[in-house]
C-alpha positions, 0 to 999 in steps of 0.5 A: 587361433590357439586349441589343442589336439587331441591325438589317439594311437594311429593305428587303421580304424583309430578313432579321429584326432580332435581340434578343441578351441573351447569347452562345450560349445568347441569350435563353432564361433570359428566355424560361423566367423573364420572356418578357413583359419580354423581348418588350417590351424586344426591341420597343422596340429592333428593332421589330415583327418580331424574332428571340430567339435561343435556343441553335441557334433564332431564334423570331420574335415578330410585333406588326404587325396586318397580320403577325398577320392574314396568319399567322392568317387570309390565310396561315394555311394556311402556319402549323401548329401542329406547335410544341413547345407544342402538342406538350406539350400533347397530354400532357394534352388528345391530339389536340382541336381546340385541338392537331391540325392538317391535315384530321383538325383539319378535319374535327373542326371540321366535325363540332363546330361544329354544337355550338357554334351561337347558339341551342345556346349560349344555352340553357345560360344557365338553367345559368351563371345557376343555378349563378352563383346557388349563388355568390353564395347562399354569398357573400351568408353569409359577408358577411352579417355585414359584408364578406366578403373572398374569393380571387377566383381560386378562386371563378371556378376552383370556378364556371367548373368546375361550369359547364363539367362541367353544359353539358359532361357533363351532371353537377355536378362540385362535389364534386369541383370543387376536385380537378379544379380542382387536377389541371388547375392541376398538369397545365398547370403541369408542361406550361409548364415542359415547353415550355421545358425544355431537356432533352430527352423531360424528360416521361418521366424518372420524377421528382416533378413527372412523377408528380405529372403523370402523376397529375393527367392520371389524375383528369381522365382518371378524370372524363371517361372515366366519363362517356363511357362511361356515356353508352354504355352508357345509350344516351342522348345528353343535351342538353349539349356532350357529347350535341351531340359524340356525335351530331353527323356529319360531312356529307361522309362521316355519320362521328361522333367515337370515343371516343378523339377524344371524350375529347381534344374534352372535355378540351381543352374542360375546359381552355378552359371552366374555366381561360380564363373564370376567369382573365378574369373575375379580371382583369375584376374587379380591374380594375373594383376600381381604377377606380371610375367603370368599375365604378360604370357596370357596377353601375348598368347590371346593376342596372337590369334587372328579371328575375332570370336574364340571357340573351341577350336581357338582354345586349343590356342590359348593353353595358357590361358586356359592354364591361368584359370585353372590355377586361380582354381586351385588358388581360390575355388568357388566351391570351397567346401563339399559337405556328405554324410556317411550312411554306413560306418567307414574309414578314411585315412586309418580313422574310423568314421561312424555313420551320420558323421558330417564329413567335410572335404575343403578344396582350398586347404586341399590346393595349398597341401604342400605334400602335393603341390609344390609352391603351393601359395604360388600362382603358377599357371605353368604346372596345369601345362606339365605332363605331370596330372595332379594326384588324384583326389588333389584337385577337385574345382569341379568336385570329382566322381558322379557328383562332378559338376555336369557344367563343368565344359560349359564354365571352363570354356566361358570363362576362357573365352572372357579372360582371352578377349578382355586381354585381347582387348585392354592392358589390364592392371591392378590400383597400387596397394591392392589387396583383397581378402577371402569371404567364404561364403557359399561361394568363395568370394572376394572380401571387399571391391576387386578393383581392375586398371584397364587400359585400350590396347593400342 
């Protein structure tokens, strides 16, 4: 990928040097097609702040953690989320905590989080550890007679999602695990394409790809609505997220949540629950399968412990564990891009940046800065189990500051408790000549089948 730099003085409140690949139309062919590459060959040539023209617009992407931590946290009330994104996005998961902004976000957040406390969480280990069970109970037949080779992704997919509908909503959505699994794949892909789609209102032209949208949206609306309404009707409140959701008040005015806000609180955190875990532990996974000494550590360690179920008290005895899906955090985070928009002037890194700006930030180049970490294309676990925190602002798998995601225990323990008891369970290897790509999609997915050797352990 070739363009040129544009590089004005660097004096504080310069203006932002820009990357240019072509004339009028800029960089958007590369944004829509190999945004990844992009930003890194616009990184290596203006630096930590730089502007990608796009037709009439000039986002800015930052890759400074002390720009990243003033735009989510010391700053943050300056930047929105009123971006093109997240307004596509509301398409499927309405007005949640993930897109809304201002004091309706604040006040679902006041109202949610008593949901989402420590010891709330850690009862809904005995759920992940069961339900990780009938996995690795259908895994263990099909390798019974030798090796098994599985498409991993679709396992985490099928596992994050009856994990997601029993702490959720209280039902086991494996019957119909692999539908919604689908209508949310068809859902967030038609919404990818949609944020960078240059016609405008594209969501509203009856075409294929919207009916097949508008279609996915239904099931999901289907699934969710059900639920809530019989909870209603029941008058039960139930011990899952849901229950926790319909019960909970805001402490300044003793309002809870609607129907409505209910419905966009749960789909969003279908999406965040399901899609996001599964994503991290694929990619956790296929990087322990190409380094053997890492994945040999977190075998050894997972088998060590002697109860059967993993809760947080055993987590404290799988450091390394926990380490591995940290690093594969920072290798290949789910969240890969965070878009805001700036509603007063600012200035980030010694450039200026003027209100209405669409300001990026992309954890994954910021993972791989070789100023702050060292071997960054490395999969090393070891350095989460230093003393040395990364700098502030460097790692942000869960965002950082207010708009943290309020999910963050609930995914980290899942996805320790699934990665410890399939190593427990099977010797874990990857077919010859493996290599998966990046698809950097909503979530940053894995290009093409990740396909995972799993053998019984003896």
């Amino acid at each position: 990928m070739t363009g040129s730099a544009v590089h004005p003085t660097t004096l504080p409140g310069a203006d932002v040097p820009a990357y240019r690949t072509v004339p009028f139309f800029g960089n958007l062919t590369n944004f829509q097609n190999r945004p990844i590459e992009l930003f890194n060959a616009g990184l290596a040539r203006c630096g930590d702040v730089v502007a990608f023209p796009v037709g009439p617009e000039r986002p800015v992407l930052v890759n400074e953690p002390d720009a990243v931590h003033r735009v989510l946290t010391g700053n943050a009330k300056n930047y929105a989320k009123t971006t093109r994104g997240y307004q596509k996005l509301r398409l499927v998961v309405g007005n949640g905590l993930l897109t809304s902004n201002g004091s309706f976000w604040l006040r679902q957040r006041r109202i949610a989080q008593p949901a989402f406390h420590r010891q709330r969480i850690a009862g809904f280990a005995r759920t992940m550890n069961a339900l990780t069970a009938d996995m690795i109970k259908d895994l263990a037949q099909k390798s019974a007679s030798g090796v098994a080779r599985v498409d991993f992704g679709q396992e985490m997919m099928r596992l994050t999602m009856r994990i997601v509908g029993m702490t959720l909503l209280g039902i086991d959505v494996g019957g119909r695990a692999d539908e919604v699994s689908d209508a949310l794949t068809v859902a967030l892909e038609r919404v990818d394409k949609l944020v960078v789609s240059p016609i405008p209102f594209a969501e509203r032209w009856p075409t294929p790809s919207n009916r097949r949208f508008n279609r996915a949206v239904e099931v999901l609306d289907d699934v969710v609505w059900s639920v809530i309404d019989a909870r209603r009707k029941s008058g039960e409140v139930g011990e899952d997220l849901l229950g926790m959701l319909m019960e909970a008040r805001d402490e300044d005015t003793g309002e809870g949540m609607s129907d409505e806000q209910l419905r966009d609180e749960v789909m969003t955190m279908f999406l965040a629950g399901h899609e996001t875990t599964a994503n991290a532990l694929t990619w956790t996974t296929y990087l322990l399968g190409q380094n053997p000494e890492a994945l040999g550590r977190a075998t050894a360690e997972a088998r060590a412990l002697t109860v059967d179920d993993i809760g947080m008290a055993e987590l404290g005895a799988l450091p390394y564990v926990g380490a591995c899906v940290d690093e594969a955090l920072r290798l290949y985070p789910p969240a890969w891009i965070i878009a805001r928009h700036p509603v007063e002037d600012d200035v980030l890194g010694g450039f200026r940046i003027k209100k209405g700006t669409w300001v990026l930030i992309c954890p994954y180049t910021l993972h791989r800065h070789p100023a702050y970490w060292s071997q960054p294309e490395a999969f090393r676990p070891e350095r989460f189990l230093d003393k040395n925190k990364p700098v502030t602002g460097s790692y942000i798998p869960f965002i950082e500051g207010p708009r943290m995601c309020i999910g963050k225990a609930f995914a980290k323990m899942e996805a320790s408790i699934i990665l410890g008891q399939l190593l427990r369970h099977f010797d874990v290897a990857l077919p010859a000549g493996l290599s998966v790509g990046v698809e950097p999609a909503l979530t940053l997915r894995p290009r093409g089948t990740v396909s995972v050797e799993l053998r019984t352990a003896g």
